[in-house]
C-alpha positions as CSV (number, residue, x, y, z in Angstrom):
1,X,0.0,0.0,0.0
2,X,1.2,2.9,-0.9
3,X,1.7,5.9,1.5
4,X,0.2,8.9,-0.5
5,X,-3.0,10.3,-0.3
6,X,-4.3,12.4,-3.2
7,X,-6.2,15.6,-2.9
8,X,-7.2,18.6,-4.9
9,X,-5.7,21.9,-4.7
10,X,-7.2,25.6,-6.3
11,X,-3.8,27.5,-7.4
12,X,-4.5,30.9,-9.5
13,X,-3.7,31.6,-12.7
14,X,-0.7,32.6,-12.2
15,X,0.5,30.1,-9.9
16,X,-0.7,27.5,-12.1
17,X,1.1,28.7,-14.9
18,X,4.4,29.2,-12.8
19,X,3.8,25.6,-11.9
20,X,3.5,24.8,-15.9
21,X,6.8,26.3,-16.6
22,X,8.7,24.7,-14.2
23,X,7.5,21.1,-15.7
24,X,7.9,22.5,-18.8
25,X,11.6,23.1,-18.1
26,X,12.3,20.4,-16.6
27,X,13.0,21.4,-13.7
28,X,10.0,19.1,-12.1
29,X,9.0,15.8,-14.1
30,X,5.1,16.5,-12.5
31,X,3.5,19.3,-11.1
32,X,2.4,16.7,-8.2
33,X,6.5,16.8,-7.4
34,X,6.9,20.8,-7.2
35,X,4.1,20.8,-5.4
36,X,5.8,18.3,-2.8
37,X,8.6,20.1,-3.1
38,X,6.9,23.2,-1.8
39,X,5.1,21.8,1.3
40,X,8.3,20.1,2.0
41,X,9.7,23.8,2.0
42,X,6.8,24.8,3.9
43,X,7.0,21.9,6.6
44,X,10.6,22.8,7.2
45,X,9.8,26.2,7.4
46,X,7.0,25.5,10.1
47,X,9.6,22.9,12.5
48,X,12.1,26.1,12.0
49,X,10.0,28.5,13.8
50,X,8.4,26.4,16.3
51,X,12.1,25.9,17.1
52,X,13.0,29.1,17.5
53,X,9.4,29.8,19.6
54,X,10.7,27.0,21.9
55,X,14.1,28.9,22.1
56,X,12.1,32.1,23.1
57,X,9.7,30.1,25.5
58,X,12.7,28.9,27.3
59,X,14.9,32.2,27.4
60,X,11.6,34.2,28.6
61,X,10.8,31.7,31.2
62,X,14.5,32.1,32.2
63,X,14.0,35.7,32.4
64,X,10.6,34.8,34.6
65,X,12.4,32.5,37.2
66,X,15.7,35.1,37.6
67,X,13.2,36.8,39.9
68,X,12.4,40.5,39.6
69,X,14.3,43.0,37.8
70,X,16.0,45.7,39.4
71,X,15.7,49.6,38.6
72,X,17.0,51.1,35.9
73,X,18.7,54.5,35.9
74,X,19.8,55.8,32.6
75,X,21.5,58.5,34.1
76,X,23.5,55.9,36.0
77,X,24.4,54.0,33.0
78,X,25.4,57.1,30.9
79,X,27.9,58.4,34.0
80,X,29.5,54.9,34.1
81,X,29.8,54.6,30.3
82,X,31.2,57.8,30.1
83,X,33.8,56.7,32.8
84,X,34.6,53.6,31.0
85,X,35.2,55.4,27.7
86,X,37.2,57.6,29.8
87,X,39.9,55.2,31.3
88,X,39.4,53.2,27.9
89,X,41.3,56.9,25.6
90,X,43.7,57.5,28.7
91,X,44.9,53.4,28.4
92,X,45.1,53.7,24.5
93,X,46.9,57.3,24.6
């Protein structure tokens, strides 16, 4: 028994003809195999970003569990980057 299942797909006009060409070239034997070849594209595509959404899960659950954040003071951060950038020209001078 053979493991495909066939179904019927609307394209437009223009994807139709795109999908014509590309037999036409040679470049597909069928247009049943560049339409494979897209939803294999497109089920690659899908596992790719639910990766990278498990990634982000993680990292802002990470984020979550390091506990609460603690104030930020741009002022602060200007004075201290100003004083590294300060030592930094005086070591390279």
């Amino acid at each position: 028994m053979s493991d495909t299942e066939r179904t019927t797909v609307v394209f437009t006009g223009a994807m139709a003809e795109e999908l014509r060409k590309a037999v036409a070239s040679g470049e597909y034997a069928s247009t049943s195999e560049a339409v494979r070849h897209g939803v294999r594209i497109w089920m690659k595509e899908r596992e790719e970003r639910e990766k990278k959404l498990e990634w982000l899960r993680t990292e802002i659950q990470k984020g979550i569990d390091s506990g609460p954040g603690e104030k930020f003071e741009p002022e602060a951060l200007k004075k201290e980057m100003r004083a590294i950038r300060a030592r930094e020209t005086r070591k390279s001078a």
